[in-house]
ZAZA-924599 format. One record per residue: residue number from 1; x, y, z negated of N, C-alpha, C in turn. Coordinates in nm, 3 decimals. Last residue first. Layout:
<atoms>
[NUM [X Y Z] [X Y Z] [X Y Z]],
...
</atoms>
This chain:
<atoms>
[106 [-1.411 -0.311 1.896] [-1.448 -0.269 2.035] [-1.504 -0.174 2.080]],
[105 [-1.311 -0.282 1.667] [-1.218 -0.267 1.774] [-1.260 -0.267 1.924]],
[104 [-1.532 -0.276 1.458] [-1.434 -0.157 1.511] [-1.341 -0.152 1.614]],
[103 [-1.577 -0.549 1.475] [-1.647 -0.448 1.544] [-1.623 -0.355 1.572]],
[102 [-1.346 -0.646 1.288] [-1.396 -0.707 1.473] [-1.461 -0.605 1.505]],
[101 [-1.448 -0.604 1.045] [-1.304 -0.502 1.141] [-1.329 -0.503 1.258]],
[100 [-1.669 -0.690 1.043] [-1.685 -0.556 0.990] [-1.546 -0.510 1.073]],
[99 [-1.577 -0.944 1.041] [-1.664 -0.912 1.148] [-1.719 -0.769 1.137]],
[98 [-1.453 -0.962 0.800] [-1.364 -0.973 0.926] [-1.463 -0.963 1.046]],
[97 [-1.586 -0.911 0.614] [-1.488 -0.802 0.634] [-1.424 -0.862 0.772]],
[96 [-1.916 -0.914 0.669] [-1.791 -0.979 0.640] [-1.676 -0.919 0.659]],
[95 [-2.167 -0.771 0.510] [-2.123 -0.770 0.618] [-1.953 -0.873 0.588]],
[94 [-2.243 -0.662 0.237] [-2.289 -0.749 0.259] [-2.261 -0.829 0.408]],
[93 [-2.206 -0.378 0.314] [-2.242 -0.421 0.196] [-2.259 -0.566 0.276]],
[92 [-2.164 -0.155 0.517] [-2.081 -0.269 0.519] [-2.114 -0.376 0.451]],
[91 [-2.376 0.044 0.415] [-2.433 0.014 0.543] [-2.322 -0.161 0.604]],
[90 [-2.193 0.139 0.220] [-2.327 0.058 0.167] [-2.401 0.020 0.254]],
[89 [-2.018 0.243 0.345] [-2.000 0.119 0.223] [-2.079 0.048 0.182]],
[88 [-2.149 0.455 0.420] [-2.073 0.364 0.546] [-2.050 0.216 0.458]],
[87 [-2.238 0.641 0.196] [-2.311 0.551 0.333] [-2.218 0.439 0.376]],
[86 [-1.999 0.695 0.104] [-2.066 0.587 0.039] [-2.127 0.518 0.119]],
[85 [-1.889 0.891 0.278] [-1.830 0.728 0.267] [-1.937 0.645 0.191]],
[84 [-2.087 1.057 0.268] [-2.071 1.002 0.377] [-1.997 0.860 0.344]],
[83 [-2.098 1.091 -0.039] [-2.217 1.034 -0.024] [-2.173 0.947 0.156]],
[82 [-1.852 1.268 -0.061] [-1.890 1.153 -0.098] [-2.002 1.064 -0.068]],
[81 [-1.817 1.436 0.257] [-1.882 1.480 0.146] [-1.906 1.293 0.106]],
[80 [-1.608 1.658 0.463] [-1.702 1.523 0.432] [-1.766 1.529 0.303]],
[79 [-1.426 1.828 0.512] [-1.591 1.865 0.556] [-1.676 1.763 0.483]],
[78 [-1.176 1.846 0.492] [-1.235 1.791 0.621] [-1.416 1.777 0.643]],
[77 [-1.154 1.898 0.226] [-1.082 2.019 0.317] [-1.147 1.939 0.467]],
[76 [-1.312 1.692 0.107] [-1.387 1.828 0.111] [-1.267 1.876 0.207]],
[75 [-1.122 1.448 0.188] [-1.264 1.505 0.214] [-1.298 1.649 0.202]],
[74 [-0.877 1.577 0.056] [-0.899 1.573 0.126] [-1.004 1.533 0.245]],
[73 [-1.009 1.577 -0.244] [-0.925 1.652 -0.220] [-0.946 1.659 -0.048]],
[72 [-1.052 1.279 -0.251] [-1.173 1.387 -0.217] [-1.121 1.511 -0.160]],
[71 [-0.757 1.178 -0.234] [-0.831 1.186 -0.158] [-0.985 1.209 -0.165]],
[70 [-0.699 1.304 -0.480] [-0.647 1.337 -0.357] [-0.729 1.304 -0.258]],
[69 [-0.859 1.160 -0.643] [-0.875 1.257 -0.646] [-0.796 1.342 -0.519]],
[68 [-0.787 0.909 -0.598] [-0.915 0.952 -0.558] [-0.916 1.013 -0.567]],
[67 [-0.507 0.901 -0.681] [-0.545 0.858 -0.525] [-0.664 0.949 -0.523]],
[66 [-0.527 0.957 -0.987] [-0.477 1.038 -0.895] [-0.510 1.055 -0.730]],
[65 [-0.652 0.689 -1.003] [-0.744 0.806 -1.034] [-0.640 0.926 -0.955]],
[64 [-0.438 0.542 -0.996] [-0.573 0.502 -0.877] [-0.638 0.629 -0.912]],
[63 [-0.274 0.625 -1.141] [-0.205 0.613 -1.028] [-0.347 0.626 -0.893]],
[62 [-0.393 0.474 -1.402] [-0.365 0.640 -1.374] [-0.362 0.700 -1.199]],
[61 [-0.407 0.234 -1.347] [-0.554 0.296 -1.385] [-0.492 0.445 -1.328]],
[60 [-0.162 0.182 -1.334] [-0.206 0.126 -1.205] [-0.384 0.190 -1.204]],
[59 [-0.095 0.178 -1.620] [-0.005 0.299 -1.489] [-0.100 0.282 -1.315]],
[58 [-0.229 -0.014 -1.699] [-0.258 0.149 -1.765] [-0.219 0.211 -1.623]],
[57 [-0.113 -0.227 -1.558] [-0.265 -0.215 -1.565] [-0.294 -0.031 -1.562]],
[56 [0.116 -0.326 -1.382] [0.137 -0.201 -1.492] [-0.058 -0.152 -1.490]],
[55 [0.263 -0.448 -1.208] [0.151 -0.574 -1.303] [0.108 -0.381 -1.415]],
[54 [0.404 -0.423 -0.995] [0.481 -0.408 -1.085] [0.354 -0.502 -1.217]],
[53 [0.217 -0.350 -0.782] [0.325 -0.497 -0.793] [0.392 -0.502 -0.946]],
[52 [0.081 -0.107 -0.879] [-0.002 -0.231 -0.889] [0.084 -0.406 -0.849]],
[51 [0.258 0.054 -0.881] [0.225 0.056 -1.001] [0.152 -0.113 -1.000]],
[50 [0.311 0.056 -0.596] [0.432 0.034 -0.658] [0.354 -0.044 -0.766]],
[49 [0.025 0.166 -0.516] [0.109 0.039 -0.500] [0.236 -0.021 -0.566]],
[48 [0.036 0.415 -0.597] [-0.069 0.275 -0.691] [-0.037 0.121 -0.703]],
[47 [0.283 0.499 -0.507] [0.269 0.516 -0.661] [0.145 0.446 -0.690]],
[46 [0.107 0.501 -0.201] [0.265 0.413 -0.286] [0.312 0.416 -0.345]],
[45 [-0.087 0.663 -0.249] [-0.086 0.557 -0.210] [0.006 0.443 -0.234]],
[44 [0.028 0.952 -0.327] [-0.064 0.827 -0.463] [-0.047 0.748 -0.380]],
[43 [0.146 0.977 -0.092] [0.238 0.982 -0.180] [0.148 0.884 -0.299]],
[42 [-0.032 1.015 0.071] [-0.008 0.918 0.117] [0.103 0.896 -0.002]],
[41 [-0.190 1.223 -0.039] [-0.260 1.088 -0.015] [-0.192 0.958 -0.001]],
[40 [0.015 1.404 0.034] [-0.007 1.349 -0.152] [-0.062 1.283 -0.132]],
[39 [-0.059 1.427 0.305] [0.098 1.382 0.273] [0.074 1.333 0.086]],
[38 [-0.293 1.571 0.330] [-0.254 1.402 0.318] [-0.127 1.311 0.286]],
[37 [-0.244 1.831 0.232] [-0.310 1.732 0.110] [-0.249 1.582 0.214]],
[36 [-0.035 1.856 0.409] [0.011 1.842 0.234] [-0.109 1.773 0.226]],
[35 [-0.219 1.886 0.620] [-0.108 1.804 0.642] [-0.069 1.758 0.513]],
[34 [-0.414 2.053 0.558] [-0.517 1.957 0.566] [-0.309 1.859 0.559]],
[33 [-0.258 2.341 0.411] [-0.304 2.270 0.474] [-0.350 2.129 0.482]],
[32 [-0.237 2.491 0.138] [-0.079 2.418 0.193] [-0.116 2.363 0.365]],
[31 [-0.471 2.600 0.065] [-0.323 2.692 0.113] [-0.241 2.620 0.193]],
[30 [-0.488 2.328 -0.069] [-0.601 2.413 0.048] [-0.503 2.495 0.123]],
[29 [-0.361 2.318 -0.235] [-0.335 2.238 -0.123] [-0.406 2.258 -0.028]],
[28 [-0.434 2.563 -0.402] [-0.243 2.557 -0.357] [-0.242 2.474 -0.238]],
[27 [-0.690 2.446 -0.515] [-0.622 2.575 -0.413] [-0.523 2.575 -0.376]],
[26 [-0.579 2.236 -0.672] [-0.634 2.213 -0.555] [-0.633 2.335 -0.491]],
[25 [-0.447 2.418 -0.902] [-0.406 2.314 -0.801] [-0.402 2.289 -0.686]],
[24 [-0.474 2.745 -0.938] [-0.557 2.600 -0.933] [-0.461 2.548 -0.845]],
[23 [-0.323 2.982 -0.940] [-0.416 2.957 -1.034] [-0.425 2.808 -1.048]],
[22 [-0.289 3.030 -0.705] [-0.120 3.042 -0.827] [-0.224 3.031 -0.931]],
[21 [-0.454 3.033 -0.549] [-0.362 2.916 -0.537] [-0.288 2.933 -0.641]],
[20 [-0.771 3.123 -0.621] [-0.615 3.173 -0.629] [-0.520 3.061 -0.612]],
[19 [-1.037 3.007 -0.478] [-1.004 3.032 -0.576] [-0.834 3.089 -0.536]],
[18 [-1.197 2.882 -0.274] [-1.205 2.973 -0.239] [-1.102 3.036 -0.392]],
[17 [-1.206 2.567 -0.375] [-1.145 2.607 -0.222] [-1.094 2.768 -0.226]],
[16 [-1.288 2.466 -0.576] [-1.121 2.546 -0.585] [-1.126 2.579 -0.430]],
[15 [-1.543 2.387 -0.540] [-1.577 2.525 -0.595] [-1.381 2.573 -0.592]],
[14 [-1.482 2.099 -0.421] [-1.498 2.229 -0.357] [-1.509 2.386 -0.398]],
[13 [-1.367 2.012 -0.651] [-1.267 2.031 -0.577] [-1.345 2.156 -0.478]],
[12 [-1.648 2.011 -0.814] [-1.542 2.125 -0.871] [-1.413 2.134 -0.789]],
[11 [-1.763 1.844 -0.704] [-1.838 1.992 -0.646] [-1.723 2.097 -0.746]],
[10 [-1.569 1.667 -0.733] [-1.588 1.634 -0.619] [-1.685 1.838 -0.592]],
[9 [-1.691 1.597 -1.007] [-1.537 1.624 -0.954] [-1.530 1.695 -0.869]],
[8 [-1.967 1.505 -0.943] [-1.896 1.573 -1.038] [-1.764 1.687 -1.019]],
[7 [-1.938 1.276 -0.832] [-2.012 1.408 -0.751] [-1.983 1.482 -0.846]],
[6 [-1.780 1.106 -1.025] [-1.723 1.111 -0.878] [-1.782 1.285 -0.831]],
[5 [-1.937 1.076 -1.223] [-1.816 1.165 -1.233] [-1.746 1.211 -1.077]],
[4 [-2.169 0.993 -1.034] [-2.204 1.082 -1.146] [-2.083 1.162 -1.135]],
[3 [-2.116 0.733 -0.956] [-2.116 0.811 -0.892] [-2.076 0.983 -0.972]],
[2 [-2.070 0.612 -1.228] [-1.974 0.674 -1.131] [-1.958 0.756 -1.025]],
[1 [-2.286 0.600 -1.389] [-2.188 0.698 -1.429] [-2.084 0.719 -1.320]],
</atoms>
């Protein structure tokens, strides 16, 4: 099911690309540029965080679903497409996170 809702979502952020901004949301941030949507990326980011020191389960469920949705939001305005991150997650699977960072730095 997750993927599922995820590719879901995800072909209805792209179907707002081409839509009325004084209509849809996600049109408005299309309008706004690739800068707004990340700037709200970076805004859920420290509303999950807040939510998630604070111990706030419900608020910390809401907060994370906002994130992801911003950030597909900002996949699709950059071209990407869920399945690319998945790859990369599922090519990490089983890799150590500290020899998974190590490698990026060289």
């Amino acid at each position: 099911m997750t993927n599922h809702i995820i590719d879901e979502l995800f072909d209805v952020i792209k179907d707002r690309k081409g839509t009325d901004p004084e209509s849809s949301y996600v049109a408005s941030l299309y309008a706004k540029g690739t800068e707004k949507i990340a700037e709200k990326v970076g805004e859920e980011s420290i509303e999950t965080i807040i939510e998630a020191i604070k111990g706030d389960q419900e608020k910390l469920t809401s907060e994370s679903a906002d994130l992801l949705f911003h950030l597909m939001v900002l996949w699709a305005d950059q071209g990407l497409e869920p399945s690319d991150i998945m790859n990369v997650l599922q090519a990490r699977l089983g890799t150590s996170g500290h020899d998974e960072k190590a490698s990026r730095s060289n």
